[in-house]
N, C-alpha and C positions, 0 to 999 in steps of 0.2 A: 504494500500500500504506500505510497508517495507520500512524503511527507507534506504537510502544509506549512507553506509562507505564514508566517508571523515574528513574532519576537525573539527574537537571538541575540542571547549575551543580552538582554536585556537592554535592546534598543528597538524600535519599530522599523521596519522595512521602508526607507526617503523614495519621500512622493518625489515626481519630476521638481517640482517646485524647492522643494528641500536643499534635492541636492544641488541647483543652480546655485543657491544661496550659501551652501558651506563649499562649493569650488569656489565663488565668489571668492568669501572669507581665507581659505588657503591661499589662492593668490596673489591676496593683501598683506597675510601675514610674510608671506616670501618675501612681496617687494621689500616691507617693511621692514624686516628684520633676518632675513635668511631662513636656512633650514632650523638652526636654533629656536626662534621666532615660533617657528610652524609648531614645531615638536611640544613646547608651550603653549601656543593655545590651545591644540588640538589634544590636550592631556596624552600627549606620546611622549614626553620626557621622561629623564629616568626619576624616577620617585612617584611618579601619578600615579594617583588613584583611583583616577576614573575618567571616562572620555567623553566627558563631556563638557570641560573646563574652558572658558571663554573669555577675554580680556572684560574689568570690571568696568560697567556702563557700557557695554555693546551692546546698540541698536538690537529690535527684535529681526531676526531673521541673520543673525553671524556676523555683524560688521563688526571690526575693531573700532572701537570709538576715537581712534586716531591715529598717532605711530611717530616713528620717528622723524624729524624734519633731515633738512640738509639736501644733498645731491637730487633725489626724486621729485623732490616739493611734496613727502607724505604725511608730512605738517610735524607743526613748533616741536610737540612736545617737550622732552630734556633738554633738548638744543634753541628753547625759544630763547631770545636774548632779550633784555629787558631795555627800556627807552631808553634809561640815565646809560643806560652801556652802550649805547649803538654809536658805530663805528663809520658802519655802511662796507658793503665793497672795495679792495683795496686789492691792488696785484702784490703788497708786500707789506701787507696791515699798517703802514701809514697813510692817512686822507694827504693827497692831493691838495693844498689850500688855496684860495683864491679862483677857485673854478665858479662861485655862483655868487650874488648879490643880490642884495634889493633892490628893483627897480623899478618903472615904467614898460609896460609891453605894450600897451597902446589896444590891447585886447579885453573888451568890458569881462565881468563875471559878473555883471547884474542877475542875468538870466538863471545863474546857476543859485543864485541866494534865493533870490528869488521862490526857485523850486523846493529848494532844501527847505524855507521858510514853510511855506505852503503845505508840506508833506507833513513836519514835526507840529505844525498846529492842527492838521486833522487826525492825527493821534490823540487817545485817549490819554490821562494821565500817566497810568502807570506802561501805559506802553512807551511812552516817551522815556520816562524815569528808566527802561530799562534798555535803551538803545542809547544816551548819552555819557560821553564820557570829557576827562577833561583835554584840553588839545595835545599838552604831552603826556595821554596814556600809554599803558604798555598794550592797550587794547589794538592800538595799531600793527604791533610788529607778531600780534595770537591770531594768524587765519593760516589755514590751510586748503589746499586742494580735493581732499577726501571729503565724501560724501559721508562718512558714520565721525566727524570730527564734531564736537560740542563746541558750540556755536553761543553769542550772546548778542544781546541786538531784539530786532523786530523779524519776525519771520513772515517772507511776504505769502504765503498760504494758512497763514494765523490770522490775515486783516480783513478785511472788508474790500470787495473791488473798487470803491471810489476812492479808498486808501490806497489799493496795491496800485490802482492809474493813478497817484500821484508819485509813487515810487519809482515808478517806469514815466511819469514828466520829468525826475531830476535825471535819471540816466539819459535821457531824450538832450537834457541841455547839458549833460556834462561830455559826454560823450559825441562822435561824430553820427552820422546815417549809419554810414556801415559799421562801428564799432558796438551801436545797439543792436543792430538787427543780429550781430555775432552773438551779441552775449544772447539774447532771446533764443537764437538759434541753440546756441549751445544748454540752456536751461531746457529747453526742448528734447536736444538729444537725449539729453539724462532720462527724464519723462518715460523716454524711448525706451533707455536701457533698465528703466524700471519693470516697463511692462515685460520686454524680452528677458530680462533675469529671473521677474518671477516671485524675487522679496525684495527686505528691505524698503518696505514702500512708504515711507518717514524722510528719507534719505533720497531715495531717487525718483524724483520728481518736480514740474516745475513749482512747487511751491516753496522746495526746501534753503531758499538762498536769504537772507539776514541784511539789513540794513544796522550800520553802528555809527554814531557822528559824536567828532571829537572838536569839542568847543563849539561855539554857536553861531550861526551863518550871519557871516557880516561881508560889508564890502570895506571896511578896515581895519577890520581883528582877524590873526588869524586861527581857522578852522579846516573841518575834514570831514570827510565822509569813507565810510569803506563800505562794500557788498560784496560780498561770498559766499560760495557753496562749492558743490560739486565741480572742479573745472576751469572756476570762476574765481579771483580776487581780485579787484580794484578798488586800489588807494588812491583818494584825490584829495589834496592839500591846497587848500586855498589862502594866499596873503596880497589882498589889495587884487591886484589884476594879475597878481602870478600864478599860475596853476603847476603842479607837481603831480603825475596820474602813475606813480610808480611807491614800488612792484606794481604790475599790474600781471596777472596769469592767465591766459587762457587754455582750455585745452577740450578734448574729450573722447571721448568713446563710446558706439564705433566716429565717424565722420561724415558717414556717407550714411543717409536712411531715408523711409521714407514714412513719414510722424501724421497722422492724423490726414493723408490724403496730399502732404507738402511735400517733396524733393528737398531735402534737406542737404548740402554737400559742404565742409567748412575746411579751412588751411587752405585751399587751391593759391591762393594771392600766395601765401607765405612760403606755401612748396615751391612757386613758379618762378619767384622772387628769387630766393635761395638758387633754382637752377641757373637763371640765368647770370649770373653772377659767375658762378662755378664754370659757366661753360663759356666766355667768356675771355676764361685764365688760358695763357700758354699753360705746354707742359711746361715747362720751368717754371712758373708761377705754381700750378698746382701740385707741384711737387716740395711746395712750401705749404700752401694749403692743407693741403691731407694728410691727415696723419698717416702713417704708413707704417707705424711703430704699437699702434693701438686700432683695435678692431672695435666697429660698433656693437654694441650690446644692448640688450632691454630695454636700459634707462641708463639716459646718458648726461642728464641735467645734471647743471653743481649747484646754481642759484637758485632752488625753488624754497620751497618754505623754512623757515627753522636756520636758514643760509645767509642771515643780514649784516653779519661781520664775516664775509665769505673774505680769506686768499686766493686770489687766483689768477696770476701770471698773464701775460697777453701771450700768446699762440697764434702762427700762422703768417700773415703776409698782410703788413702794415699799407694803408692807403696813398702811403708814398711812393709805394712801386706799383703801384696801378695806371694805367693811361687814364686821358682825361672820361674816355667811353667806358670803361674799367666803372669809373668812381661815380660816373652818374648813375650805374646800375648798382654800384655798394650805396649810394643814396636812396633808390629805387627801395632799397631792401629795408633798410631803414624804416622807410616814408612809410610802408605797411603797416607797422610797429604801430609808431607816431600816432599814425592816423586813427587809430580809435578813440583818442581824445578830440576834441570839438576842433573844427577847421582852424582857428584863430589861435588858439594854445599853440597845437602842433605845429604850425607856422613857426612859432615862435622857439619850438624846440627843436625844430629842424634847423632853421639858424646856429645854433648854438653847438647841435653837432657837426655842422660843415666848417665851424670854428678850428674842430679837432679831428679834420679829417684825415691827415699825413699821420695819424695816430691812432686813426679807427684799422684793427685788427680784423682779418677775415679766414675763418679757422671750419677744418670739415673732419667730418669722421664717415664713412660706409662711402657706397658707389653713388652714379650721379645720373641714374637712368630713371625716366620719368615715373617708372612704379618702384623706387628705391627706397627704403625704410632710411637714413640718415640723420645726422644730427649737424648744424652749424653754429657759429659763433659770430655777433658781432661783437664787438670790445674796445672801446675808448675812454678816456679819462669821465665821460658823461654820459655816457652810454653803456648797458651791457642787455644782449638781445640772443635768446637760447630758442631754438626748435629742436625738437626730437622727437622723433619717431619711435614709438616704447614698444614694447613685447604687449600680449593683449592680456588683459585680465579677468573677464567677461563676459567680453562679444566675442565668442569662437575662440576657441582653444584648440580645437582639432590639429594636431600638431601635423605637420607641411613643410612643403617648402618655399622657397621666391616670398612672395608676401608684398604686396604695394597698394595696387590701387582699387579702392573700393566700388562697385560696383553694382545698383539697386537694392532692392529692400530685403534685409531678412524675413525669415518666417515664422522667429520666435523657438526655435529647436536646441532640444537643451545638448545636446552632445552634435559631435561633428560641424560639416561646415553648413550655414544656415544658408539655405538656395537662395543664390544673386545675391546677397547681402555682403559677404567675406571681400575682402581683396582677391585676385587672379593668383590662382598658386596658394591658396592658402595663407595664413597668418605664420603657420609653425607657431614651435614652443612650446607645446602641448599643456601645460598649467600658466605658460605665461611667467610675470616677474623678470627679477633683472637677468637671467640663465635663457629669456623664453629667444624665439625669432622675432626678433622689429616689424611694424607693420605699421603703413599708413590710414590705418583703421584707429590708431590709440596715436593719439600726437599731443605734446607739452609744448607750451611756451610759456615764457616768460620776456619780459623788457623793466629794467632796475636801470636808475641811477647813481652810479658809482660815488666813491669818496663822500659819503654824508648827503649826498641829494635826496635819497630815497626818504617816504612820507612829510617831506619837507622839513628834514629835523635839521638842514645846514640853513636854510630860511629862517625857520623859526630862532634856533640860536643866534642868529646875525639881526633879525629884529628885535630880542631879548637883549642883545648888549647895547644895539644902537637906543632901545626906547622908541621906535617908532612908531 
């Protein structure tokens, strides 16, 4: 007589659903922390005593409620740094001095007070009370990338919709056209990969991203706003008509889908940008360029979360050996960055890095063929700008080979490749993390301002001593 399915060892038989949600959680635990990591949550270490052991305050459905920052951007954690310590980026942990000032840009920020105003007075009390902070909090340098990361603030799927459209008016004015339409896009994907994962439904979706504001919207105090969630953090620092929109993160997974009836596809600008640049170089050039010493992996970010007193050397082939065709495409590359801040800021901080262009760095890691998983660099005294192309975590793990470019909608399948959905050739990496195969399906970005720029803490200091 056949035995019947049921309880073994004293666990129940993982619905499809389950088990998306603890690969999910495995993972996260790898990027996170390696096989060590995993063995820990997954009470497989030695001394456990049972397997069902999960990092404390994880979401229902297996997410780690955060993880380690640093290289991945898989948030603050131990490595978060506190305000009165922030450094900023430094290729040799001294700031750079005299790279920023207070000045005139000749660019109003009416519009953005404005909004911000508008938003924090149709908040309830205590909703307000619990989304403000003061302008040098440490609240600014606590965001992460990870969707299961404990968050403070206002959450925009907790308010009201004549609330959440005023949240999405201040991103309207802080932001460019297409720097909204990204982040929406990207809030969206998530949504996506909520539904395609199966849990964690707290976490991923469009409601789960946090509005936090540090000091209070004026047009000559200075103030900040930040929003993040899954994919998403943007820091916007405002003094007088300056703007400051760094860290700013974007990213997500998969890239390519297709949400509620939309074609959704994101990074094409910043892949295209990246290639053209690279293809551009002589061999002699790119053989400064590319590393040829270090092979792409996973995840290949230095500056993502938990990273705001990063060292990190300039690599690669400086804008002084570029021709003048060369530099208006490492401009090019840039501009994409820039550009999700409001036309008028970016302007202004495009200026600023054409200042430092015989000193803007142009650095690559993997191949440079149009469905290629890679990672690049820009890097100048005022500037630092990361893509990468990461191993998958979630959307399709079916381990492959080749792995690039994404291609119509999944079908929601919990193992293998989900038809039309996956890149061509598969994702590889079979669990995904930093060991998995790269894939243009899971892509990170970042853009930071180096030597103290970043949240506007070289601003703020420099109007705290002037008295402005």
């Amino acid at each position: 007589m056949p035995r019947k399915l049921g309880r073994m060892h004293g666990h129940h038989p993982r619905t499809p659903e389950a088990e998306r949600s603890r690969r999910w959680f495995m993972n996260k635990a790898l990027l996170a922390g390696g096989v060590a990591a995993l063995a820990t949550m997954t009470g497989c270490s030695n001394g456990s005593s049972n397997g069902s052991s999960s990092p404390s305050g994880a979401p229902d459905g297996g997410m780690p409620s955060g993880g380690p920052g640093g290289a991945g951007g898989m948030g603050p954690g131990q490595t978060e740094v506190k305000y009165k310590d922030f450094t900023g980026l430094t290729t040799d942990g001294k700031v750079v001095d005299d790279l920023y000032s207070i000045h005139s840009t000749g660019v109003s920020t009416d519009k953005v007070v404005k909004a911000a105003q508008a938003f924090l007075d149709g908040l309830s009390r205590q909703e307000r009370k619990s989304c403000t902070f003061d302008v040098a909090d440490d609240e600014w340098l606590a965001w992460s990338n990870v969707d299961g990361y404990e968050r403070k603030g206002v959450r925009m799927g907790d308010i009201t919709d004549r609330k959440r459209e005023l949240g999405f008016a201040l991103l309207g004015a802080a932001l460019s056209a297409k720097g909204l339409t990204q982040t929406r896009n990207i809030m969206k994907l998530n949504q996506f990969l909520g539904d395609y994962n199966g849990g964690n439904r707290e976490t991923l979706t469009e409601g789960a991203y946090f509005f936090t504001f540090m000091g209070t919207p004026s047009t000559g105090k200075p103030w900040g706003f930040q929003y993040e969630g899954h994919h998403v953090a943007i820091n916007y620092f405002v003094l007088g008509d300056q703007v400051v929109m760094t860290p700013t993160f974007m990213g997500s997974e998969p890239t390519s889908a297709t949400y509620k009836g939309e074609k959704i596809t994101l990074f094409k600008p910043e892949t295209r940008a990246g290639l053209a640049l690279i293809r551009s170089l002589t061999s002699a050039q790119r053989a400064k360029v590319i590393d040829a010493e270090v092979s792409k992996s996973g995840t290949d970010m230095k500056a993502g979360a938990g990273s705001d007193n990063l060292k990190l050397a300039y690599q690669g082939l400086p804008g002084s050996e570029l021709t003048p065709a060369q530099r208006d495409k490492l401009l090019d590359l840039v501009r994409v960055y820039v550009g999700y801040m409001d036309d008028g800021h970016a302007g202004v901080k495009m200026t600023e890095v054409e200042k430092h262009l015989d000193q803007t760095y142009f650095y690559w890691l993997g191949r440079t063929k149009d469905t290629s998983a890679f990672y690049y660099r820009v890097h100048s005294p005022v500037v630092l700008i990361e893509y990468d192309a990461q191993s998958p975590l979630a959307y399709g793990t079916k381990t492959g080979s080749g792995g690039g470019q994404p291609s119509g909608q999944p079908t929601g399948q919990m193992t293998g490749q989900p038809t039309g959905g996956m890149p061509s050739g598969g994702p590889g990496g079979g669990m995904g993390g930093p060991n998995g195969t790269p894939t243009q399906q899971h892509i990170h970005t970042i853009i930071r301002t180096p030597n103290g720029g970043d949240y506007g803490v070289d601003l703020l200091k420099l109007h705290l001593e002037t008295d402005h």
